[in-house]
C-alpha positions in Angstrom: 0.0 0.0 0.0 3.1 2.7 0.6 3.8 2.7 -3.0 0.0 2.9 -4.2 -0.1 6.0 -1.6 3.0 7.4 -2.8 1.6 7.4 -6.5 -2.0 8.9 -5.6 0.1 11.9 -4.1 2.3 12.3 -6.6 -0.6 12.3 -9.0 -2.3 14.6 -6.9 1.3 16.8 -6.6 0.9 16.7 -11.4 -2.4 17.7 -10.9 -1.6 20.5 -9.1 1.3 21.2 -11.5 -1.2 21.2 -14.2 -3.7 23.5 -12.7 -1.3 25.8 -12.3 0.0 25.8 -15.6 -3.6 26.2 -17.2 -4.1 29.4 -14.7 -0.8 30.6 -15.8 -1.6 30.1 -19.3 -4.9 32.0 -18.8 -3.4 34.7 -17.2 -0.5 35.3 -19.7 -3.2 35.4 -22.3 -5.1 38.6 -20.8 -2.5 40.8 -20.2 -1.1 43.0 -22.8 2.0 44.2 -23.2 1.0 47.6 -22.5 -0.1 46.3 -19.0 3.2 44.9 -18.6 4.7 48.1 -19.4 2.8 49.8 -16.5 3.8 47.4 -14.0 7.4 48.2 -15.2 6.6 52.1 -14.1 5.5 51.1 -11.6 7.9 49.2 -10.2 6.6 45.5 -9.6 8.0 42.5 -8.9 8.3 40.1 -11.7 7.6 43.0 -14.6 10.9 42.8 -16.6 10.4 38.9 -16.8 6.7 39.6 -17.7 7.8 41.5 -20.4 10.4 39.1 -21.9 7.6 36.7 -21.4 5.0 38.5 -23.7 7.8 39.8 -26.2 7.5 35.7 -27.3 4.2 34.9 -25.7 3.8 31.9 -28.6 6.8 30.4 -27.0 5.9 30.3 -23.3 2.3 29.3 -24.0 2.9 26.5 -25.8 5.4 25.5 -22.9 2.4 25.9 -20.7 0.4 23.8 -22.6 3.0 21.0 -23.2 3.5 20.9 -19.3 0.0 20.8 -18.7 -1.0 17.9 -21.3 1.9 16.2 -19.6 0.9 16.5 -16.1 -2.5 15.1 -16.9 -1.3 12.3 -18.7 1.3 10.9 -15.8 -0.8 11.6 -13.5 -3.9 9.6 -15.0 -1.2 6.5 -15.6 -0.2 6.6 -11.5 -3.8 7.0 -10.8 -4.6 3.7 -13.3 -1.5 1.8 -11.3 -2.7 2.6 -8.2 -6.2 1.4 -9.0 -5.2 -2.1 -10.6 -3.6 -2.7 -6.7 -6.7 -1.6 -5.2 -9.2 -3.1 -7.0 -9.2 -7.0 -8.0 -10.5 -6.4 -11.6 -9.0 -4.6 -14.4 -12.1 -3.2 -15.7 -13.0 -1.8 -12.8 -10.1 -0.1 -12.0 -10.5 1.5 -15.4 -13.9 2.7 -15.2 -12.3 4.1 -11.4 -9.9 5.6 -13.0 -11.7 7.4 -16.3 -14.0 8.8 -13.5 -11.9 9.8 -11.4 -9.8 11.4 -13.9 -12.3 13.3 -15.7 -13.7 14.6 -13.0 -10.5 15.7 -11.3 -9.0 17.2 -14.8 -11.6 19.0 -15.6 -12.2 20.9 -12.2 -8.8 21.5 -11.0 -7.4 22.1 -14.4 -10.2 23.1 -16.6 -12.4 25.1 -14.7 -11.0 26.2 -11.6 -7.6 27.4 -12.6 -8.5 29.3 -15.6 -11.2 31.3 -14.0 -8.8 32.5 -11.3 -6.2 33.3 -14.1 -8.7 35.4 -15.6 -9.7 37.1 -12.4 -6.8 37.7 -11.2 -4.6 37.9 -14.5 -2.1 40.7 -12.9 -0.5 39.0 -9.8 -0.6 35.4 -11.6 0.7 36.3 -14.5 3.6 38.4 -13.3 4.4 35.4 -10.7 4.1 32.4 -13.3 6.7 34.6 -15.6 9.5 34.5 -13.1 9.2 30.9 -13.3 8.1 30.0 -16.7 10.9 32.3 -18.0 13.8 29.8 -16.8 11.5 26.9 -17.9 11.5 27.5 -20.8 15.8 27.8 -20.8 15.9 24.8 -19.1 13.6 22.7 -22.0 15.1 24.2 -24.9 13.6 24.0 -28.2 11.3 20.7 -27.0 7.8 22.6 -27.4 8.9 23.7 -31.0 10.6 20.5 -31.7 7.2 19.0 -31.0 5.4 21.6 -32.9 7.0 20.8 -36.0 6.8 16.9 -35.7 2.8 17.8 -34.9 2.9 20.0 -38.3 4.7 17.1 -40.3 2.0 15.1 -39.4 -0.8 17.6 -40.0 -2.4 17.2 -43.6 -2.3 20.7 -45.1 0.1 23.9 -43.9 0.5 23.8 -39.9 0.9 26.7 -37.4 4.9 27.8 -37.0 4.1 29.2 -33.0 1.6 26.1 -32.7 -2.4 26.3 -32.9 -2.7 27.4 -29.2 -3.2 31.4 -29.6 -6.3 31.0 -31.8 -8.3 33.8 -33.6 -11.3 32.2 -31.1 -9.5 32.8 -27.8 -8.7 36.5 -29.2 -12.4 36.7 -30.3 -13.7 35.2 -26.7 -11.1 38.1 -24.8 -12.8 40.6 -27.0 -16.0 39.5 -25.6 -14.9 39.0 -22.1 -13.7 42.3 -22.3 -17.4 43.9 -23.3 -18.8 42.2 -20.6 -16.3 43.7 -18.1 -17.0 47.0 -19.9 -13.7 47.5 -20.6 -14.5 48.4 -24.0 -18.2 49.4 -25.8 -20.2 47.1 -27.9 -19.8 48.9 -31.2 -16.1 48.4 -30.4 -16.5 44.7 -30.0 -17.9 44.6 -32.8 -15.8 46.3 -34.9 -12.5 44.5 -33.9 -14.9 41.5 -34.7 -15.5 43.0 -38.1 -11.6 43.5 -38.5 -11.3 39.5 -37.7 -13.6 38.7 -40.8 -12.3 40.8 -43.1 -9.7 38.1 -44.3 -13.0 36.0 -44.6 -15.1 38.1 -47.1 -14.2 38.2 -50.7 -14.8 41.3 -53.0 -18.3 39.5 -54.4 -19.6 40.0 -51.1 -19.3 44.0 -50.6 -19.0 45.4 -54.3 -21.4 47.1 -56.2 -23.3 45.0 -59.0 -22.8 45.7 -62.1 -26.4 46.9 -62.2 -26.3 49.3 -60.1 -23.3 51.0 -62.0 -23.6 54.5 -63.9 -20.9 54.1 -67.0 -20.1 56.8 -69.4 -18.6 56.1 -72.9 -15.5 57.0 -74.3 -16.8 59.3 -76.7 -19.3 61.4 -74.9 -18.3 64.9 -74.3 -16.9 67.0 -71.4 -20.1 68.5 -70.9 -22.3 65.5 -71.1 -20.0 63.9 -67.9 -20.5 66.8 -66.0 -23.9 66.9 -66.5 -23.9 62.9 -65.1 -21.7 63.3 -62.7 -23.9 66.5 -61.4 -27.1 64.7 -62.1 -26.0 61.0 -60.4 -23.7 62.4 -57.4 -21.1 60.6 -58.4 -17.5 62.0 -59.0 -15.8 58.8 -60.1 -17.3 57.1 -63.3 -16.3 54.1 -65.4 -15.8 54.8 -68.7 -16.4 52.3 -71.2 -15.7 51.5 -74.9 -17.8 49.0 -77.1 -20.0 47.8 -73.7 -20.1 47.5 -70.2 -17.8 44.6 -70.3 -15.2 46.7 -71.8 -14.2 49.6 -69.1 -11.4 51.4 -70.4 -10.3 54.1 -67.9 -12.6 55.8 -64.8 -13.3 59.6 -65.4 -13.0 61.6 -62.0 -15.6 64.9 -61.6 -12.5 66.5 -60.5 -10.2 66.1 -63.4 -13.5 67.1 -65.8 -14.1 69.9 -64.2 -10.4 71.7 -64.3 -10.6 70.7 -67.7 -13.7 72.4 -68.7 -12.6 75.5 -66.5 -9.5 75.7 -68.3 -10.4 75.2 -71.7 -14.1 76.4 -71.9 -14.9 75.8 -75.9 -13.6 72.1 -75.6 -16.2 71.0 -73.0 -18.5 70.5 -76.0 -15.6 68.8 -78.6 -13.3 66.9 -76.2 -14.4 63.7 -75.1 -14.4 62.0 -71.9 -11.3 59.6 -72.8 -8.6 62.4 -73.1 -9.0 63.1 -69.5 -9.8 59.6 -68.0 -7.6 58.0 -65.5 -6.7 54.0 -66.1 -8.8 52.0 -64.1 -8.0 49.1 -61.6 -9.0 45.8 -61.9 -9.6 43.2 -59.7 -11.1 39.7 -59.4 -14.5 39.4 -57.2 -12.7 36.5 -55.2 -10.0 38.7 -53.7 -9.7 39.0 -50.1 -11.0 42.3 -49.0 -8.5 42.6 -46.5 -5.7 42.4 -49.4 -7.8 44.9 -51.3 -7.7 47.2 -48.6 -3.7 47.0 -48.3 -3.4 47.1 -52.6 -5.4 50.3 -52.6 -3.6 51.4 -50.0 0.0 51.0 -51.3 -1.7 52.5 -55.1 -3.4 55.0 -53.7 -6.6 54.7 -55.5 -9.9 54.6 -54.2 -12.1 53.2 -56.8 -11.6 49.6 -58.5 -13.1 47.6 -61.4 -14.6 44.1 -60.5 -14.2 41.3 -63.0 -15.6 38.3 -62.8 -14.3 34.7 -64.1 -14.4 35.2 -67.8 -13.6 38.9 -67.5 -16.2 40.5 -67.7 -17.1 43.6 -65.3 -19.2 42.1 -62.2 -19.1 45.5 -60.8 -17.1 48.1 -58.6 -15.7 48.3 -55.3 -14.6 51.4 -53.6 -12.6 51.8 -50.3 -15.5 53.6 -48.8 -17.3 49.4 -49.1 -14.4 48.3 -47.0 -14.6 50.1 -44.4 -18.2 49.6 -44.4 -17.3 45.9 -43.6 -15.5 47.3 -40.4 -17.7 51.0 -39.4 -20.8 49.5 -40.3 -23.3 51.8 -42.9 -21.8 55.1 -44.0 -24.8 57.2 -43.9 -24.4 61.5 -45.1 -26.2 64.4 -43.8 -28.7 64.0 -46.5 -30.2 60.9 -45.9 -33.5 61.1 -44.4 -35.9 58.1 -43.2 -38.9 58.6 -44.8 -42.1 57.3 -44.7 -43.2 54.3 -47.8 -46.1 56.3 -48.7 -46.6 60.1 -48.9 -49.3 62.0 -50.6 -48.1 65.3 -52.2 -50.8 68.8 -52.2 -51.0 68.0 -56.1 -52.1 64.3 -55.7 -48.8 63.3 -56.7 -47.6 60.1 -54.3 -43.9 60.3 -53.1 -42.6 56.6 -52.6 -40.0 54.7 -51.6 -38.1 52.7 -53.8 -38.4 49.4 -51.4 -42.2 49.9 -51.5 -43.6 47.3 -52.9 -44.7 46.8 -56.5 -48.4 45.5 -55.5 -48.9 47.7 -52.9 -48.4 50.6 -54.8 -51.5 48.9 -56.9 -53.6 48.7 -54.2 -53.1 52.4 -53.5 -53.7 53.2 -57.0 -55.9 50.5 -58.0 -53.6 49.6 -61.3 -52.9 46.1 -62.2 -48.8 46.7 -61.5 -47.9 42.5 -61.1 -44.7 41.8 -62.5 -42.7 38.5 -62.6 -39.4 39.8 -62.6 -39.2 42.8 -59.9 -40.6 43.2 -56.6 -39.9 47.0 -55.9 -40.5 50.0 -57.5 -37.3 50.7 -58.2 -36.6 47.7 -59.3 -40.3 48.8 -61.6 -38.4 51.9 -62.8 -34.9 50.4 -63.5 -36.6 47.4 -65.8 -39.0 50.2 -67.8 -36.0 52.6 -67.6 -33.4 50.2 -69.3 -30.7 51.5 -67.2 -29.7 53.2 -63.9 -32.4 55.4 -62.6 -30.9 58.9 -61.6 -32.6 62.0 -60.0 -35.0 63.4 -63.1 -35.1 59.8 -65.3 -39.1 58.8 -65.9 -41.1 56.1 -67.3 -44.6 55.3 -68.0 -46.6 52.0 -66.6 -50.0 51.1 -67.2 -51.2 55.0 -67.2 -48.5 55.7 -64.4 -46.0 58.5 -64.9 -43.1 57.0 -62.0 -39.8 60.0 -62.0 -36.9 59.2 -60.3 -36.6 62.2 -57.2 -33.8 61.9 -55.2 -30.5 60.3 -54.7 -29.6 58.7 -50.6 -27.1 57.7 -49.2 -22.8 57.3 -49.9 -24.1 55.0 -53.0 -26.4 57.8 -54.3 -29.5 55.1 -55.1 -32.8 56.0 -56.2 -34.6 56.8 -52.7 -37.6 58.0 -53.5 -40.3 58.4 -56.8 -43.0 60.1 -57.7 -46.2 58.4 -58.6 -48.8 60.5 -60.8 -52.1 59.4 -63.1 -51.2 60.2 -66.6 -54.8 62.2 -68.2 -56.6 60.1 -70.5 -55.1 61.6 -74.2 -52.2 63.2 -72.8 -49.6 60.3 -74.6 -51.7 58.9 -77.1 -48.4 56.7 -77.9 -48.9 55.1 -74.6 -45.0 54.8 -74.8 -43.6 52.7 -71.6 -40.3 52.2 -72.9 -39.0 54.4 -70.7 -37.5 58.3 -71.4 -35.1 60.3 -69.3 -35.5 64.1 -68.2 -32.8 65.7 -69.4 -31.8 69.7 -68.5 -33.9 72.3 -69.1 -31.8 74.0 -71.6 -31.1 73.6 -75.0 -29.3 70.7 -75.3 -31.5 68.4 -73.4 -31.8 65.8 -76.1 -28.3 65.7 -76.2 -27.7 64.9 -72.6 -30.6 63.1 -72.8 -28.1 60.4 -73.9 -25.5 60.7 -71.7 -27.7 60.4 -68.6 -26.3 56.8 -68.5 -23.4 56.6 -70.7 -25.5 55.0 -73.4 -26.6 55.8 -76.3 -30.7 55.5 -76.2 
């Protein structure tokens, strides 16, 4: 019996080791090296080894981890021994033991010890790196040794520092730390954001192709400006034989010094002589590696191209920070109601309101197979981008495009009115665009997309 009882305290001696290596490990993973810093100024004991101990925290926390794993497994192998003298049968003294075991493990290691190292991550942490610190001298390169024998064995690429520092544990201290209110819960979630940004592909936050304004190549100074003015948009793909071939991007900027410094050209000289080469990029791209290319080419506006080449749609840095910010909203976006009735009779509506509502309130058969909104109603009768001023007629319904919301400058609003019996005896619904007052408004009349009518 004195050498059964000498290996249940020994056990019990490794599963105390253990413990204290998963509350170590715990506490070195909560503080910061800026914490450690602090304790330096102020003097504490233990903070320069603290220090050393975070300037390679992969290191000493998979040294932890190695000398907990091995703690519980010598000590479930004593406990085994010492139940095969004890008991008469084998099988019991392994179901004795697996109990025991599991139930030991996981309080004094599992629970217990990590909870205090998270409650008390200052004065454990800075007293398991004076000891950890000469550990890890006295083990050598063992843990990384064992890393790389674990990664050899690993299908696929393995971890260099080891798969213990996980984006999760990062992602459950961020929580933690919003529960402590240590930080706010629009931060949480933006550093959240940050952790899925090398998840989300360009596909996922550019703008579709259909909701692009384009301009060709051979439209005139004046009719960009009068898009550009018209859509709210100072950056516009230009494009040559269709929108599958985008040739340059025309900035609002660059148009208008031009047309201010040579004033007869803005009706002769066409958009391509002052266009700017565009940027292209596949939709499967990282965003997070977007981010850093338009970063380092200091552009803010790129071409999306999909798998054959053709133009899937744009992305602008303004849709990756989205991904992080949240919605970038302006002081000109309003919340309006769905449905508002004008002095004149004239109903102002949103562009999410739906298609057979807006029949109800007019009593017009409006069903159609292929949109649900009325925007989408005005984009399919349009032909093209709806902007501020563009019309259509449906079913003895006049529907003009009113105002532009939001960073993306969509259609937010239309104008519903009953078009008098005789007043278009062509009962066009083609679609038409308003154009300027002046006299050149069939001429811009064209360029309100980029494409010829």
């Amino acid at each position: 019996m004195t050498g059964t009882t000498v290996m249940l305290v020994v056990a019990a001696l490794l599963v105390l080791l253990g413990g204290l290596s998963a509350g170590a490990d715990a506490a070195l993973s909560r503080v910061s090296r800026g914490a450690a810093e602090e304790f330096e100024r102020e003097g504490r004991r233990g903070a320069g080894r603290l220090q050393q101990v975070l300037a390679d925290a992969a290191r000493y926390l998979n040294l932890l981890t190695l000398l907990r794993v091995s703690c519980e497994l010598v000590a479930t192998v004593l406990v085994a021994v010492a139940a095969l003298d004890i008991l008469d049968r084998v099988w019991e003294a392994m179901v004795a033991t697996s109990v025991v075991m599991i139930v030991v493990s996981y309080i004094a290691i599992g629970v217990t010890p990590r909870t205090l190292g998270r409650q008390h991550a200052a004065p454990i942490a800075l007293v398991a790196a004076r000891f950890v610190h000469p550990l890890a001298r006295f083990l050598g390169p063992l843990p990384q040794l064992l890393i790389l024998v674990g990664n050899a064995l690993t299908p696929g690429k393995g971890f260099r520092d080891g798969p213990f520092a996980s984006e999760a544990e990062l992602r459950e201290l961020v929580d933690l730390a919003e529960e402590n209110q240590l930080i706010e819960d629009r931060e949480r979630a933006m550093i959240h954001s940050v952790f899925e940004l090398g998840d989300t592909i360009v596909r996922e936050v550019m703008v579709p192709r259909t909701d692009v304004v384009f301009i060709e190549r051979d439209k005139t100074l004046r009719q960009a400006l009068s898009l550009a003015l018209r859509s709210g948009f100072s950056r516009i793909p230009v494009i040559g034989e269709g929108t599958d071939d985008v040739v340059g991007v025309a900035y609002l900027k660059d148009v208008v010094r031009r047309t201010y410094v040579h004033r007869d050209g803005e009706s002769v000289e066409k958009v391509e002589s002052v266009m700017r080469p565009a940027v292209f990029v596949p939709e499967s791209k990282p965003v997070d590696e977007l981010l850093r290319e338009m970063q380092a080419q200091q552009t803010h506006i790129a071409i999306v191209v999909d798998e054959y080449g053709g133009t899937a749609g744009l992305v602008t840095i303004e849709d990756v920070l989205e991904e992080i910010v949240g919605e970038i909203t302006d002081e000109y976006d309003v919340e309006r109601s769905l449905v508002e009735i004008l002095p004149d009779g004239t109903l102002r509506v949103s562009t999410r309101l739906h298609v057979d509502e807006l029949g109800e309130l007019l009593e017009a058969e409006l069903e159609d197979d292929d949109v649900d909104t009325v925007g989408g109603l005005l984009a399919k009768y349009l032909g093209r981008v709806p902007i501020p001023g563009a019309q259509v007629q449906v079913q003895g319904l006049e529907l003009t495009a009113e105002s532009a919301q939001g960073r993306r400058n969509r259609i937010g609003t239309v104008l519903v009115r009953r078009i008098e019996e005789g007043s278009d005896p062509t009962g066009d619904e083609t679609g038409r665009a308003d154009g300027s007052d002046d006299g050149g408004r069939r001429g811009e009349e064209a360029a309100v997309d980029g494409r010829d009518g």
